[in-house]
Each structure stands twice: as C-alpha cells, then as structure tokens.
C-alpha positions in Angstrom: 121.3 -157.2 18.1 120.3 -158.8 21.6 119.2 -155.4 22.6 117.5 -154.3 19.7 114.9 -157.2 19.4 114.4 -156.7 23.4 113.8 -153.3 23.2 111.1 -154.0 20.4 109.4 -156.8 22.6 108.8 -154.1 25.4 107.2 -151.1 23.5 105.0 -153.8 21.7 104.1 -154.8 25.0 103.8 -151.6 26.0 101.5 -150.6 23.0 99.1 -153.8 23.8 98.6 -152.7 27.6 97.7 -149.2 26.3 95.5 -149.9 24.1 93.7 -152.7 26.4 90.4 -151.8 28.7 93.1 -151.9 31.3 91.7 -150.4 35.2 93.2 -148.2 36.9 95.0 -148.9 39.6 92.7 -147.5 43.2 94.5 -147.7 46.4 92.4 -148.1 49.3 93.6 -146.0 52.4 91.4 -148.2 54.5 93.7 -151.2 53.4 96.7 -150.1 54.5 98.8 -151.3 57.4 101.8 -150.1 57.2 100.1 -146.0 57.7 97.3 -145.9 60.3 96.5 -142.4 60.6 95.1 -140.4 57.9 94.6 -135.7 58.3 90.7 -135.8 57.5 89.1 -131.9 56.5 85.8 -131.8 57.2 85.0 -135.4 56.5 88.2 -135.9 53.3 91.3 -137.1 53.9 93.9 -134.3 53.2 96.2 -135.1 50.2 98.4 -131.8 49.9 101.0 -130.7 52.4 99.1 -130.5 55.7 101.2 -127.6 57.1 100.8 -125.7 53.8 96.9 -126.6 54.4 96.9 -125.1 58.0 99.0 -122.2 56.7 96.2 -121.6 54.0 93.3 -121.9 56.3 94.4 -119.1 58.7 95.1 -117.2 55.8 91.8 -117.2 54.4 90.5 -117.2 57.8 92.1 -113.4 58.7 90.9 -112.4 54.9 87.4 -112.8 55.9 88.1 -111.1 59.6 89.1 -108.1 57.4 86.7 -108.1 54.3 83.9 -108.0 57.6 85.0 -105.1 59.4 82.9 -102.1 58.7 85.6 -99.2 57.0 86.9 -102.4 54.8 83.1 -102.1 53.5 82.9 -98.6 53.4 86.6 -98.0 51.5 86.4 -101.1 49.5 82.8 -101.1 48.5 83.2 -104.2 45.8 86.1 -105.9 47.5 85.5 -108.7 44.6 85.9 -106.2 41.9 90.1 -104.8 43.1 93.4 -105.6 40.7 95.2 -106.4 44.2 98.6 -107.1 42.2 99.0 -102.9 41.8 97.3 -101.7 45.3 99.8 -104.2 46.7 102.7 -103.0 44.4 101.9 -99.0 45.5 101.5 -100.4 49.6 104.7 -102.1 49.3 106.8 -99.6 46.6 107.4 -102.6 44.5 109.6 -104.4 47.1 107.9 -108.3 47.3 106.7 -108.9 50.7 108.6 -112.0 51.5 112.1 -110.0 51.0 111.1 -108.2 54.4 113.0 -104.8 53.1 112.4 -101.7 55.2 113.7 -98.6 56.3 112.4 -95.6 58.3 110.9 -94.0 54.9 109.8 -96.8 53.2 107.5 -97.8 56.8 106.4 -94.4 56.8 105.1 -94.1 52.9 103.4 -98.2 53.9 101.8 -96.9 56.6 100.5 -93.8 54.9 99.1 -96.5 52.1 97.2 -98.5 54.2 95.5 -95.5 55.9 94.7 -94.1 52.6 93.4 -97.4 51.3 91.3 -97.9 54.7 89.5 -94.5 54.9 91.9 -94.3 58.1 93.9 -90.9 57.4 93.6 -88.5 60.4 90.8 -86.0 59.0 89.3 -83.3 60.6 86.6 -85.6 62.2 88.2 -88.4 63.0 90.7 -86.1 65.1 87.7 -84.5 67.0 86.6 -87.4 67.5 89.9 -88.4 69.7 90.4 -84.9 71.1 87.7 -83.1 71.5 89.1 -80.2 73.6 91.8 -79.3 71.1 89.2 -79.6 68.0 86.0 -78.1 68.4 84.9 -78.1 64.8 86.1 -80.8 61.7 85.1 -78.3 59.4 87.3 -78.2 56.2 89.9 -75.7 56.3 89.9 -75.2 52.8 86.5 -74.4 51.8 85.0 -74.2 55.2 82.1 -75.5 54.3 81.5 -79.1 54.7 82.6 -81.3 57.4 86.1 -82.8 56.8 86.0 -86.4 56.1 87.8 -89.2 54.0 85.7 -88.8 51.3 85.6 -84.6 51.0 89.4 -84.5 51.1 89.2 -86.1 47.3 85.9 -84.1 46.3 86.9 -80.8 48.2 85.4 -78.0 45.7 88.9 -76.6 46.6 90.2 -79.5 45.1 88.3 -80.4 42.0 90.6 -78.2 39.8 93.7 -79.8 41.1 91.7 -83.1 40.2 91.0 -82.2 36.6 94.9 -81.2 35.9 95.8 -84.4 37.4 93.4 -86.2 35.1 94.3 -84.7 31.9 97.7 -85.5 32.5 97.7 -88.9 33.1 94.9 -89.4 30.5 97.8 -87.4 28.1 100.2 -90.0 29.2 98.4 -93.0 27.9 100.0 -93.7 24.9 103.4 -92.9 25.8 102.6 -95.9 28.0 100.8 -98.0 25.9 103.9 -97.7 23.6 106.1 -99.2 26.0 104.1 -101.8 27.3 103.6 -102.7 23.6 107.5 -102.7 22.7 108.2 -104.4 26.3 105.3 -107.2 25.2 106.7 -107.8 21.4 110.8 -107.7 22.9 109.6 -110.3 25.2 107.9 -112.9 22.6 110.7 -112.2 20.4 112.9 -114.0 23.1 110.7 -116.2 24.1 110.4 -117.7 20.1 114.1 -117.4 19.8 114.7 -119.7 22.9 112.4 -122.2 21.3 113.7 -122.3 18.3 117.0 -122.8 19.8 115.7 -125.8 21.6 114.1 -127.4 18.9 117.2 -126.9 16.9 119.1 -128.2 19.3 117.2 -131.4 19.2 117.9 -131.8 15.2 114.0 -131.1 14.8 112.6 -128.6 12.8 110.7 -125.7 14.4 106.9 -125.8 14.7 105.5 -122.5 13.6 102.4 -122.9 15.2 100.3 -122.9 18.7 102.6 -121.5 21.5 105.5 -120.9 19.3 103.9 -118.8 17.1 104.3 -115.4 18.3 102.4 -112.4 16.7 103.5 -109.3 17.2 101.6 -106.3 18.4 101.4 -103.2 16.5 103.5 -100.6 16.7 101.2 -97.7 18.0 98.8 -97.8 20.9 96.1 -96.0 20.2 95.8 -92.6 21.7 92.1 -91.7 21.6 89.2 -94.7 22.0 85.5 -93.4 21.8 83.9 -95.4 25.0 80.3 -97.0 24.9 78.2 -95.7 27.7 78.3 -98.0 30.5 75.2 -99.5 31.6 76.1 -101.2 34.7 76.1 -99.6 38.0 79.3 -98.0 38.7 80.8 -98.9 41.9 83.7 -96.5 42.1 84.8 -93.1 41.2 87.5 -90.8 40.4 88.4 -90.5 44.4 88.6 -94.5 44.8 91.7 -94.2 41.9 93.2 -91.4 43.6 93.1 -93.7 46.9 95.5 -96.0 44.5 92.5 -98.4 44.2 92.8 -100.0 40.7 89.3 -101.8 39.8 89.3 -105.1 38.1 86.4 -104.3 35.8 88.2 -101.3 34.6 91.2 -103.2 33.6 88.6 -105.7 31.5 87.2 -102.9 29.7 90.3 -101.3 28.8 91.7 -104.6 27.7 88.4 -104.9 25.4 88.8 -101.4 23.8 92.6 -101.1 23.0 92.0 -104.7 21.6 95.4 -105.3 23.1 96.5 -109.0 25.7 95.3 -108.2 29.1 99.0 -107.9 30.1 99.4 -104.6 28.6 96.5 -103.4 29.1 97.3 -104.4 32.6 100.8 -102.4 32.4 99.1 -99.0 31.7 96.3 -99.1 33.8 98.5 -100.0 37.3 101.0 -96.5 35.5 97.5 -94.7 35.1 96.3 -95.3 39.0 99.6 -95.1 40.2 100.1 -91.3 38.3 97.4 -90.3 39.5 97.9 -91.6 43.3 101.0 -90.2 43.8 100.2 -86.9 42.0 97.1 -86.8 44.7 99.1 -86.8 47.3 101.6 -84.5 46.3 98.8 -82.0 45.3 95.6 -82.8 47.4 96.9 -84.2 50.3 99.8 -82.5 51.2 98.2 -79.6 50.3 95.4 -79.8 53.1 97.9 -80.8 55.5 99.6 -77.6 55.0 96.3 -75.5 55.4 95.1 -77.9 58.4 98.5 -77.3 60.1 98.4 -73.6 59.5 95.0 -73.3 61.5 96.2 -75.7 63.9 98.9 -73.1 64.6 97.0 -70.1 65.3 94.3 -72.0 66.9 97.4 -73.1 69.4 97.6 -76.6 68.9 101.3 -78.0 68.8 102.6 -81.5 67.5 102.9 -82.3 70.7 99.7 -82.0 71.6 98.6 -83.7 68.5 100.3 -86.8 70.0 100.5 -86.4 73.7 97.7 -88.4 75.6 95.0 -88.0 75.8 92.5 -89.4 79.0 88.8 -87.3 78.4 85.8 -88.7 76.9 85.9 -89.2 73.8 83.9 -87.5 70.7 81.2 -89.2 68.9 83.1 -92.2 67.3 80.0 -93.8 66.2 81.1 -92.5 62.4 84.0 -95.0 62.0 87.8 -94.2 61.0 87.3 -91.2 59.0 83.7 -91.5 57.8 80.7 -88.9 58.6 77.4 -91.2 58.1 74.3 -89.3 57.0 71.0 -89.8 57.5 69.6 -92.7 56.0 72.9 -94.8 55.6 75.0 -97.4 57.9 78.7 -96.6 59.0 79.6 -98.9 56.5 78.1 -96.5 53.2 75.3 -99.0 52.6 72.3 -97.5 52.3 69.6 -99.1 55.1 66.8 -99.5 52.8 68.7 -102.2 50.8 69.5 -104.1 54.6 68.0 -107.5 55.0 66.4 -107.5 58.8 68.2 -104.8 59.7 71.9 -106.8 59.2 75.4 -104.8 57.6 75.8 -106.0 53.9 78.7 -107.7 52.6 81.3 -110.2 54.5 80.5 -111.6 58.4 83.2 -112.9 60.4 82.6 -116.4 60.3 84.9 -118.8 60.6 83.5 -121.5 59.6 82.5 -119.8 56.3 86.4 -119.5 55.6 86.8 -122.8 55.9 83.9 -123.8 53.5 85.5 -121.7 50.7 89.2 -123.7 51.4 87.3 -126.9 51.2 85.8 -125.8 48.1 89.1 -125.0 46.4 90.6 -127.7 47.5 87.6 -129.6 45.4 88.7 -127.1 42.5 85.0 -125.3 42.5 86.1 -122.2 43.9 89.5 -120.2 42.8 90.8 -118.6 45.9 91.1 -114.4 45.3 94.9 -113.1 45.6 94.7 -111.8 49.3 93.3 -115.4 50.0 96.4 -117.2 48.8 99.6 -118.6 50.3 102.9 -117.6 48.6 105.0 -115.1 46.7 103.1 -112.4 45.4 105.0 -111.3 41.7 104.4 -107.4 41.2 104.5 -105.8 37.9 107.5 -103.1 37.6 105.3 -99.8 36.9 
C-alpha cells in the first residue's frame, strides 16, 4: 500500500513540473573545470565524434578534388543530377565496399567501370595520343569516318542499330520488372504489418490500423505502356550516358511520377533498366569494336605487346583529355566557351576550403551532404 501511494506522489510531481514554465537546463562549456579543452570548427565547438568529423572532412574534401577535374565534368555533365546507389552497385557488382571482396575478374570488370564511367576507355585517340608511331590515325574502324572517341563509340552510325535492339528490349522488359518490384514491395509490407501486429498483441493491446501500420497494397499489374508529356526542361543526358551505366536522378523522379507507384519501385526498375542496357552495350557495342580495332591492329602490325611495352617518344596532342576530341568552339571539359564567365571552366574548383564550408553547413543541418560525400556503409539495391 506503502508503494502504491509513493508511486502516485511522484507522477503527480512529475505531472506539476511538466506542466510548469520550467527552463531548460543550459550548461556553459566556459564554466567547466573539470574539461579544459574544447575541438572548435571554424569558430564552434565540435559536438559529434571528432575522428568521425576528421574522417568526414577528407572525405568531402577528395569529393570536391574529383567533381573539379576536367573528364569528371565532361562524363558527368550534372554530377548533382546521378542515382549513385546503382552506378555504385554496377562499379562494385553488388559486393558493399566495406566487405573488401575481390578476385582477379571481379578487379578487372571494376576497373573496366570506372573507365567507362570516366570517358577513360582506351579509344582510338586517346591511344595515338600515347603512341604515336604505332597509331597514325584514331579513325573509327568501323565506319571509318569520324575520329574515334568516348563519345562516337556509343553513337557510331555502325552502332545505332545495335542501339535500337538494345532499347526495345529492355523497354519490353519493363513490366516484367515492374511486376516484381511490385510483388517484392506488397511481400514486404505484408511482413512488416504482421510483425507489428505481433508486437502489439504481445503487449495485450489492440492493433492500430492506422499511420505506419497501415499498409496498402500496390496493385497487382505495373503498367506496361505510359504516354509521356513532352519534357520542357533542358535535357542533360542521352541514350549514350545510360549505356555508360549512368542512372540520372531526374529520370527516376519522373518515372516514379508516371507509374504513380513509391519511389522504391520505381527505383527497382529503373537501376534493372540502366543496368540491361549497360551490360548489353558492352556485350554488343563494345566488345564488338574491340574486335574490329584488334583486327586492324593486326594487319597494321601492332602486337599486345606493343600495346603495352614502353613507350619514351613525344607524346601526341593530349590537350583533348582522357578519351575526348574537343571541337571548335568548346572546352576539354564539353562546356561550351560562350557560356564561360572571364574565360574560367564551369562547374566544381578544387578548393579546399569550399569542402569545408559545406561540412560546416551540415553539420548546422542546412545542407544534406550528396552520397559520394558521406562517411559509412553504402546499402545497394539487389538488381
């Protein structure tokens, strides 16, 4: 009985001192004598982990280093506007980064990524470039009309059948993979409102059917065939930046928007969509040139071993960048040089001190740090 009457004394204490204009309480660092030293950032004292704030500085420090140099600008024109979870899924072939898995294939097929994502693949002009004794010419052994760069490979009139099959077929395959994301997406809120139930039940309460617990199922069907709205924005990609495996953030908005289905799903098919159609480019685009390059290569005498062996000569005209032929008019970078501002490369500078003013402002929670400027594991969708 003792206990009973105590325990009402304390919450009607406790109910008093809410419900007073109590203060809060304020602790004042400069106060303190038992901690003398205080990790200041840019005039704040630091109050997170200060090794997980070093670790995040340098990592948004070498994110700007890379976002400045010129073939990130020229292969990633709207670095802003990229769905980083799939590029990083295709780079990596699903395996999370922090498991450190590799083999001799699975290095080879990263490395291959990363060239293709960087406008770094060794085309015709990039090669003469480094040997210009064994390669005269970086015309396109294909068509053998254009110069061979990064970009013709994709739009190689050779190629542009190739590129419609591909694109039929993975526009085909759209809702067989809308069907599963959809059946994946229901199975999975299923659980997740049996497990709550089960909880609540377990507690002798009865279930709220409501807010997060209530669970609406997606229909059945995704829709095969959507009739899109002319775009009226400037595009920023094309049809070679998806068959580079570069999946654009604005496209994954839009296709959320018209199959009226959660950005999850939507997300599901468009990382299956790129990732059809970048590995069915380089089974079919790719290795095809390679074939044909080698082929010349051959009869024009030039040997793997040559390809590789050093190589101590002058140099060709490198002033292109990796893989890139600028024309007339335009910056290595793709920018045209009308739109420069006193004559300086669009887009990011590296600047140091500029990474650090975006950490301080996400630390003050005005700025949300992109993906490739975050610390920690990265979770990749299974496509």
């Amino acid at each position: 009985m003792a206990t009973t009457v105590g325990n009402e004394l304390v919450d009607q204490a406790a109910k008093v001192a809410a419900q007073s204009g109590s203060v809060p309480l304020m602790v004042d660092p400069t106060q303190q004598t038992d901690i003398t030293t205080f990790a200041h950032c840019y005039g704040g004292i630091v109050e997170i982990d200060l090794r997980q704030l070093l670790k995040q500085q340098s990592t948004i420090r070498h994110h700007q280093a890379w976002t400045s140099q010129r073939r990130v600008k020229r292969a990633i024109p709207d670095i802003d506007d990229v769905e980083w979870n799939s590029i990083l899924a295709y780079v990596h072939d699903r395996h999370a980064v922090f498991t450190f898995y590799s083999n001799s294939k699975d290095s080879h097929q990263r490395t291959h990524h990363i060239k293709r994502l960087h406008g770094m693949l060794p085309t015709l002009n990039s090669m003469q470039a480094r040997k210009p004794n064994l390669y005269p010419t970086c015309v396109c052994r294909r068509c053998e009309l254009e110069k061979e760069d990064i970009y013709h490979i994709w739009k190689c009139p050779l190629a542009a059948e190739t590129t419609t099959e591909i694109w039929k077929e993975a526009m085909g395959k759209i809702n067989e993979w809308g069907v599963q994301a959809t059946n994946s997406y229901n199975a999975a809120r299923k659980q997740e409102y049996k497990r709550a139930v089960a909880v609540v039940r377990y507690r002798g309460q009865y279930p709220y059917i409501g807010g997060p617990l209530r669970m609406q199922i997606m229909y059945e069907d995704f829709p095969p065939s959507v009739e899109l709205e002319p775009c009226t924005a400037k595009p920023m990609w094309n049809v070679s930046d998806l068959l580079r495996g570069i999946t654009p953030l604005s496209m994954l908005t839009e296709w959320s928007a018209v199959f009226r289905t959660p950005m999850s799903i939507a997300k599901t098919v468009l990382h299956k969509f790129v990732g059809y159609l970048e590995a069915q480019a380089s089974e079919l685009i790719w290795k095809s040139r390679c074939s044909e390059t080698i082929a010349w290569e051959q009869s024009q005498g030039i040997s793997a071993k040559g390809r590789i062996s050093k190589y101590t000569g002058p140099r060709g005209d490198w002033s292109q960048g990796y893989g890139y032929i600028a024309h007339d008019g335009f910056c290595p970078c793709g920018a045209s040089l009308a739109t420069y501002d006193e004559g300086r490369c669009p887009g990011a500078t590296k600047d140091p001190r500029a990474a650090d003013e975006r950490l301080l402002e996400s630390l003050l929670g005005r700025k949300r740090l992109s993906m490739m400027e975050r610390m920690g594991r990265i979770p990749f969708i299974c496509i």
